[in-house]
KERO-815529 format. One line per field, with one value per residue (C-alpha): residue number from 1; x, y, z. Coordinates in steps of 0.02 Angstrom, whole numbers, plus 50000, padded with zeros to 5 digits. Example, Ala and Ser with C-alpha at 12.3 -4.5 7.8 and 13.67 -1.06 7.14 Angstrom:
num <- c(1, 2)
px <- c(50615, 50684)
py <- c(49775, 49947)
pz <- c(50390, 50357)
REM end
This chain:
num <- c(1, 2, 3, 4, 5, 6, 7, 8, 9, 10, 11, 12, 13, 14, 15, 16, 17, 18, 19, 20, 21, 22, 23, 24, 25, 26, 27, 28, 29, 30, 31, 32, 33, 34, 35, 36, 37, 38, 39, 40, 41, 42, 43, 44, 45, 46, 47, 48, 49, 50, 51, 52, 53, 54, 55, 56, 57, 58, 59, 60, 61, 62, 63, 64, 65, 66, 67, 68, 69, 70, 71, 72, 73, 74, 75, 76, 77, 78, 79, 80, 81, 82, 83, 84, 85, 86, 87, 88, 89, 90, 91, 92, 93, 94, 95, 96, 97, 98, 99, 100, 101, 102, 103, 104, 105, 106, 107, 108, 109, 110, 111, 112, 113, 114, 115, 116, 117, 118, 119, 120, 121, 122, 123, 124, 125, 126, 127, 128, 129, 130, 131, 132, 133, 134, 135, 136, 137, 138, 139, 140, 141, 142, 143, 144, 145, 146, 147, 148, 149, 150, 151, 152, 153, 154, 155, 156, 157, 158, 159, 160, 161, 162, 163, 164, 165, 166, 167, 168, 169, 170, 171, 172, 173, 174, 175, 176, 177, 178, 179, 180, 181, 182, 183, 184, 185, 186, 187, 188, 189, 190, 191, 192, 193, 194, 195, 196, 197, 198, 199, 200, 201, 202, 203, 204, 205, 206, 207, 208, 209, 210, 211, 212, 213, 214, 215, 216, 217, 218, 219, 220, 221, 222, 223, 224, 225, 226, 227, 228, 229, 230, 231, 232, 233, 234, 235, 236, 237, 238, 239, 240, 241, 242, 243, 244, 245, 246, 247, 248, 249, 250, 251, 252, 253, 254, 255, 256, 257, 258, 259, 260, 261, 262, 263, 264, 265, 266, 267, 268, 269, 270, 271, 272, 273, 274, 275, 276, 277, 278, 279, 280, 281, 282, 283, 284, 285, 286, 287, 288, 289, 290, 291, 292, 293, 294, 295, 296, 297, 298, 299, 300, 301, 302, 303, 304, 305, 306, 307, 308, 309, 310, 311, 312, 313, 314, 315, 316, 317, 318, 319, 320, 321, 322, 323, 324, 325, 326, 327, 328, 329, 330, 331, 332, 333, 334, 335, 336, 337, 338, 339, 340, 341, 342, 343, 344, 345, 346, 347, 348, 349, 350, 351, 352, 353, 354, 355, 356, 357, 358, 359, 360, 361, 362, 363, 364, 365, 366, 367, 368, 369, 370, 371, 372, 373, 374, 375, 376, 377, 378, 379, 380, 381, 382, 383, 384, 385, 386, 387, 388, 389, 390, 391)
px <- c(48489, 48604, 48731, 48795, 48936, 48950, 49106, 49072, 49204, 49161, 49270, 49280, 49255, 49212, 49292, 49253, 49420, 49531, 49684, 49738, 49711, 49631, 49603, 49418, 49298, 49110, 49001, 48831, 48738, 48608, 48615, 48468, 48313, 48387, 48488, 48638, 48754, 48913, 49062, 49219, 49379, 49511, 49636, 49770, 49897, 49898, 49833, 49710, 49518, 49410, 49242, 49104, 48951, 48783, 48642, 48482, 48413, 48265, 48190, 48139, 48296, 48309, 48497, 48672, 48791, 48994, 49124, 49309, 49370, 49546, 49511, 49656, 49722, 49645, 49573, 49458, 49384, 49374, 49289, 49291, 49136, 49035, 49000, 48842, 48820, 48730, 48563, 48584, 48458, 48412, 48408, 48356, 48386, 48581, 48692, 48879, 49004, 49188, 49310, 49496, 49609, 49745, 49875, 49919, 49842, 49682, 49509, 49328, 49183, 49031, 48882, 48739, 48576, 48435, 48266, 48102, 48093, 48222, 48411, 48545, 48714, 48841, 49024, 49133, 49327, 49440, 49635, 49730, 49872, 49970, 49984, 50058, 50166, 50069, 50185, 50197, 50176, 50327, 50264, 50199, 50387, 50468, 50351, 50383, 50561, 50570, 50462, 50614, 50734, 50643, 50600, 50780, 50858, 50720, 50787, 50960, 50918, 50819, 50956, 51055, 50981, 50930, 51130, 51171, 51045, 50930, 51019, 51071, 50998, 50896, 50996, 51163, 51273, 51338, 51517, 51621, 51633, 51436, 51436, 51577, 51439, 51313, 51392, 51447, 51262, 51191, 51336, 51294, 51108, 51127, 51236, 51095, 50967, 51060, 51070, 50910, 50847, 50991, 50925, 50752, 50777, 50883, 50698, 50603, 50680, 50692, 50510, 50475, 50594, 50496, 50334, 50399, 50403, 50225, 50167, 50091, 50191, 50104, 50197, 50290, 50237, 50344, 50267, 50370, 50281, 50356, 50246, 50077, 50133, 50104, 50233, 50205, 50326, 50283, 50415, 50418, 50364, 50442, 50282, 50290, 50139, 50143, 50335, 50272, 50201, 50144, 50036, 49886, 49704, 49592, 49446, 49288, 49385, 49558, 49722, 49748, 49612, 49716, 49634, 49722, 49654, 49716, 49773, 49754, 49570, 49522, 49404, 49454, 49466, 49496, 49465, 49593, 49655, 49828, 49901, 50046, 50178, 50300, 50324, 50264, 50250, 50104, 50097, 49947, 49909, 49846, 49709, 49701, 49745, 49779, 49929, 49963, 49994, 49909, 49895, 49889, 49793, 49789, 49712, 49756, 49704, 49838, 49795, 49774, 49620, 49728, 49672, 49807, 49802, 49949, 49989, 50115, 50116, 50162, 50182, 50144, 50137, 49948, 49942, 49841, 49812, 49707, 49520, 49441, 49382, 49319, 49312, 49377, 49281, 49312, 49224, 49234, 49178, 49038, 48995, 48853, 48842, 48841, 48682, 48618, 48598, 48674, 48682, 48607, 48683, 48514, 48616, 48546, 48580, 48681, 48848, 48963, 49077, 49248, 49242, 49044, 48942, 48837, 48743, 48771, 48605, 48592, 48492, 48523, 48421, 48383, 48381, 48234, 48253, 48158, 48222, 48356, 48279, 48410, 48568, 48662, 48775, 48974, 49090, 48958, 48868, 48778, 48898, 49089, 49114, 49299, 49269, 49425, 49495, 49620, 49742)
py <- c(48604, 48740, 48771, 48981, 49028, 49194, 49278, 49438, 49587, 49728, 49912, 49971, 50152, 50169, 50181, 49978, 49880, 49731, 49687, 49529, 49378, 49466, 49368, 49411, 49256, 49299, 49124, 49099, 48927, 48862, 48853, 48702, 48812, 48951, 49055, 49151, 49270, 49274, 49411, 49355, 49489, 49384, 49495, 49553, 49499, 49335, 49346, 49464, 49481, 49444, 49531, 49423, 49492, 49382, 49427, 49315, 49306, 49172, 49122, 49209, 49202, 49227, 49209, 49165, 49103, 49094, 49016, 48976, 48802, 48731, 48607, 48501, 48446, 48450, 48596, 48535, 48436, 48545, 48716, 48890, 48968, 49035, 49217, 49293, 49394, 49565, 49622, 49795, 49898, 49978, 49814, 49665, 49535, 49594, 49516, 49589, 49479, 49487, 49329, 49318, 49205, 49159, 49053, 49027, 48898, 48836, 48869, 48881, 48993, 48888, 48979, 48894, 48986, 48975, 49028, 48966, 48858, 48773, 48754, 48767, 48750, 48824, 48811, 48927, 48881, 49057, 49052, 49121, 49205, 49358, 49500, 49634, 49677, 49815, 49965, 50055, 50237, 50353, 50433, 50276, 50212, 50392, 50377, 50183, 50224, 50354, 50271, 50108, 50224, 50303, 50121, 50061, 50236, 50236, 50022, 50049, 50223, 50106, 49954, 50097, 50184, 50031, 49969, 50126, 50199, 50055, 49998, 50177, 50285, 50436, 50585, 50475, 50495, 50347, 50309, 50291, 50113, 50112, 50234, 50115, 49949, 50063, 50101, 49937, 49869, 49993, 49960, 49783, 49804, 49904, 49750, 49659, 49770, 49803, 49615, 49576, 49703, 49636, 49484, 49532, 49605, 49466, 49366, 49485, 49516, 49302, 49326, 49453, 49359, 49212, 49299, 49392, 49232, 49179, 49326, 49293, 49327, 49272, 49144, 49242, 49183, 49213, 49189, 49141, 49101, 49028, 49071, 49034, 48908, 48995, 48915, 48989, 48949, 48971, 49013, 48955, 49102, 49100, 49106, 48951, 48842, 48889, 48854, 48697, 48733, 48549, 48511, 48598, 48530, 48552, 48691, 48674, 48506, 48643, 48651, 48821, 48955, 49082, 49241, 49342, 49538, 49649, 49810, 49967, 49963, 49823, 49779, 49595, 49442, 49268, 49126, 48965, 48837, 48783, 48598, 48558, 48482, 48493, 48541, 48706, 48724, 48744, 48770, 48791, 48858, 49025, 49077, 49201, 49361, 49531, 49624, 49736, 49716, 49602, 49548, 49373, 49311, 49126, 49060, 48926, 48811, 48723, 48547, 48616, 48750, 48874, 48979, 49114, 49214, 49258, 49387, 49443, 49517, 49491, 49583, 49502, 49534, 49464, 49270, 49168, 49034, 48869, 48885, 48876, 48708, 48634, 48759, 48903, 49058, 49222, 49387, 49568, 49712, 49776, 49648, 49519, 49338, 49217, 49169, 49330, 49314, 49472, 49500, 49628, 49723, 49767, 49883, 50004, 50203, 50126, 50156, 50012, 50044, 49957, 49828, 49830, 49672, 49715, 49612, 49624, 49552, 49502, 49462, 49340, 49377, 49276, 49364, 49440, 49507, 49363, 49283, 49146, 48980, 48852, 48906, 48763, 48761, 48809, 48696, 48674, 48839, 48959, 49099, 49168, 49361, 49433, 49611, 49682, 49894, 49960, 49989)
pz <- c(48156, 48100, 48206, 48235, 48302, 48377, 48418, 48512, 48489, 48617, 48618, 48761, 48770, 48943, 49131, 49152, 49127, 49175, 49208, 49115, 49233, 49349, 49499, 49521, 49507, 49446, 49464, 49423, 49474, 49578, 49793, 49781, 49751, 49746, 49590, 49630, 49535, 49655, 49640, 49734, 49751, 49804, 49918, 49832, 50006, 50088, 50233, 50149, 50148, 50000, 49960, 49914, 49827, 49811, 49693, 49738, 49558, 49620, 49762, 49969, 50039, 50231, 50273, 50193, 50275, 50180, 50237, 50139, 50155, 50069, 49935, 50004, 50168, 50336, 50312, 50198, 50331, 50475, 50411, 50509, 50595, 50429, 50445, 50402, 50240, 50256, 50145, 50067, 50117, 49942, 49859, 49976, 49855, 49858, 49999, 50028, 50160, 50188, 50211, 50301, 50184, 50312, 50187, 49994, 49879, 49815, 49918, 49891, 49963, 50040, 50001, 50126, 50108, 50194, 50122, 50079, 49990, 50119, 50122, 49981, 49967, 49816, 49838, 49711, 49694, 49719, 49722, 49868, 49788, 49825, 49673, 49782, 49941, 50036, 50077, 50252, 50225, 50257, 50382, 50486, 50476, 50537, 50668, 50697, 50698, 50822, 50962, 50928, 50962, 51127, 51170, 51177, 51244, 51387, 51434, 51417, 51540, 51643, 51662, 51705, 51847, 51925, 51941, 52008, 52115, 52165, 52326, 52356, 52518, 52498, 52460, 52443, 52279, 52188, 52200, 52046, 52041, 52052, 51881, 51808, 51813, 51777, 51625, 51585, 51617, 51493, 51369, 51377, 51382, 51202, 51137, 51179, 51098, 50944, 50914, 50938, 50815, 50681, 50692, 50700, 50554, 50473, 50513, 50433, 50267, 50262, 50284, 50147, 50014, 50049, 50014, 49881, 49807, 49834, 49716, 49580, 49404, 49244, 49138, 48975, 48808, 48645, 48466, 48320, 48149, 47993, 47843, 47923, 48064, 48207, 48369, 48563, 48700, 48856, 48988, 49184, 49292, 49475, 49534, 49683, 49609, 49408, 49367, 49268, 49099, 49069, 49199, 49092, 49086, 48949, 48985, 48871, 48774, 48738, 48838, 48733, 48698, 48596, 48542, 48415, 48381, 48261, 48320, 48343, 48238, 48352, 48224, 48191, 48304, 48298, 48416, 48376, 48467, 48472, 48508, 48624, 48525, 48689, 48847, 48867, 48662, 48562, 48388, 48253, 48071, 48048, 47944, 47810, 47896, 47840, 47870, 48030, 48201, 48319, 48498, 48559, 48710, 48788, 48920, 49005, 49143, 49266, 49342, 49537, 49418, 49433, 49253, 49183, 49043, 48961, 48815, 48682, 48528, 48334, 48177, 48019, 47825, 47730, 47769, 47659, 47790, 47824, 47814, 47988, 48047, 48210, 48357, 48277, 48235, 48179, 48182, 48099, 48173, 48106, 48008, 48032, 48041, 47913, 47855, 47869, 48074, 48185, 48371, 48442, 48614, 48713, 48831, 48983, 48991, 49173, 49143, 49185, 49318, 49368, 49500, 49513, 49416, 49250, 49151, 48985, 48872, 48695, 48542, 48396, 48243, 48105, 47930, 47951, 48099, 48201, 48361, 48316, 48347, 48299, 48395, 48477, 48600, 48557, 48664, 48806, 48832, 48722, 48696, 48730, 48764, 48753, 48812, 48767, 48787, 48653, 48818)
REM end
């Protein structure tokens, strides 16, 4: 059996994009019977709710029920109430349901559905990490602001009158000495208040620092090459559960997937994969490459599944490199596949759109323009796509 190796280079040239290690998890498997295709948008603030989108691709499905459940701790044993995912009423084999993530770390989604064909159960693993600190609007904190200030004007007012008018007869002015404790109880009271919100506030910003360090900042990666020995470094990231860069696990047999793309034609790409040599260190030989500028993306998986992928870039004159071997693959815009084999993109007149799911469908022709029939799988599954934008 001949095996091919495809490596897919896509331009983008249209509104759909990504940020790099986006947090959105898109899952495909089977619920017993039943085949889903599962979107998951992890909240970008912790405690934040995540969207969860459910194609039924199989199956009469009645209900589904989802439910997030920690992969550690006690949690794991003791699940919330599941909450009932809604069919869309244009497409009834398309389910939409909303989940609270109430703390940081590593969860997954509990897909139970309920059909036909009887029950089935898929459970997707999502991280619970913070990317952003939501902002109050300016004009929420004016407003905010001012009822504080009416609040503690209108108790200090209040402690006030009721030292010196509340044992007072109608009609009956106080005496000076009444005014004098009246003013020293609303003095007092607005000692009081005025420490209270200090140290409120003290609390709060000790809160915010601490979740300002719960948000998620990709490890930095630095490239160095000497002749065509290619070294990466990759640096600790404050982030609270990534600051280790050697607690990697290998994802499809690889602790490093590194793709490298020349820029700005975006017309050549190469898929290696890089050894550690040391902690946080990987290093690997180049292959023949042309001169120009190129970006470099890894990914990377850490031990609690946490996956990252990090980026830098590097300049470099023509290389006449190592000849590829093992896992590695290249691919040229443009050009076909060896043997005389090309893929073929069998794409819709639907536009893709950001944050919506598309499936994107291909063909693998022999040389004469037949259906491949002796493809094999490339490290465990039949194809890799890199969808990549020139921004």
């Amino acid at each position: 059996m001949k095996v091919l190796r495809a490596l897919l280079l896509l331009f983008a040239a249209v509104a759909a994009y990504a940020h790099i290690g986006s947090p959105d998890v898109y899952f495909e498997g089977q619920a017993g019977p039943y085949r889903l295709y599962v979107t998951i948008r992890p909240p970008g603030v912790i405690p934040g709710v995540a969207e969860v989108d459910v194609r039924a691709l199989s199956g009469d499905i009645r209900t589904i029920h989802i439910v997030p459940i920690p992969l550690t701790g006690p949690g794991a044993n003791h699940p919330p109430t599941a909450d009932v995912m809604q069919p869309s009423k244009e497409d009834p084999h398309f389910y939409t349901g909303s989940l609270w993530l109430m703390a940081f770390g590593s969860f997954q989604v509990r897909i139970d559905v309920d059909g036909a064909q009887g029950p089935g159960t898929l459970s997707v693993p999502i991280p619970a990490v913070a990317s952003r600190i939501s902002q109050m609007g300016k004009g929420l904190g004016v407003a905010l602001f001012g009822a504080m200030v009416v609040l503690v004007l209108g108790l200090v007012s209040i402690v006030g009158a009721s030292v010196r008018d509340s044992q007072l007869e109608p009609g009956v002015q106080p005496s000076a000495a009444q005014r004098r404790r009246a003013w020293i109880a609303m003095g007092a009271t607005a000692a009081v208040l005025i420490g209270i919100l200090y140290f409120g506030s003290r609390w709060w910003n000790d809160e915010a620092g601490q979740y300002r360090s719960h948000i998620y900042k990709p490890m930095d990666m630095a490239a160095t090459r000497d002749g065509s020995h290619l070294t990466l470094k990759l640096a600790s990231a404050s982030f609270f559960q990534l600051r280790k860069s050697d607690d990697l696990i290998p994802d499809h047999n690889h602790l490093m997937h590194l793709f490298v793309i020349r820029v700005a034609d975006m017309n050549m790409m190469w898929h290696l994969h890089p050894e550690m040599t040391d902690d946080g260190a990987f290093s690997t030989d180049l292959p023949s490459l042309p001169p120009g500028n190129y970006k470099l993306f890894a990914d990377i998986v850490h031990a609690d599944g946490f996956p990252e992928t990090l980026a830098t870039q590097l300049t470099v004159p023509a290389i006449a490199g190592r000849a590829l071997s093992g896992d590695d693959s290249a691919g040229v815009f443009g050009q076909g596949l060896s043997g005389g084999y090309r893929m073929v993109w069998l794409h819709s007149d639907t536009p893709i759109r950001a944050k919506q799911p598309a499936a994107l469908d291909f063909r693998v022709e022999d040389a004469a323009g037949r259906p491949a029939e002796d493809l094999q799988l490339y490290m465990g599954m039949p194809g890799h796509a890199e969808i990549v934008s020139k921004d």
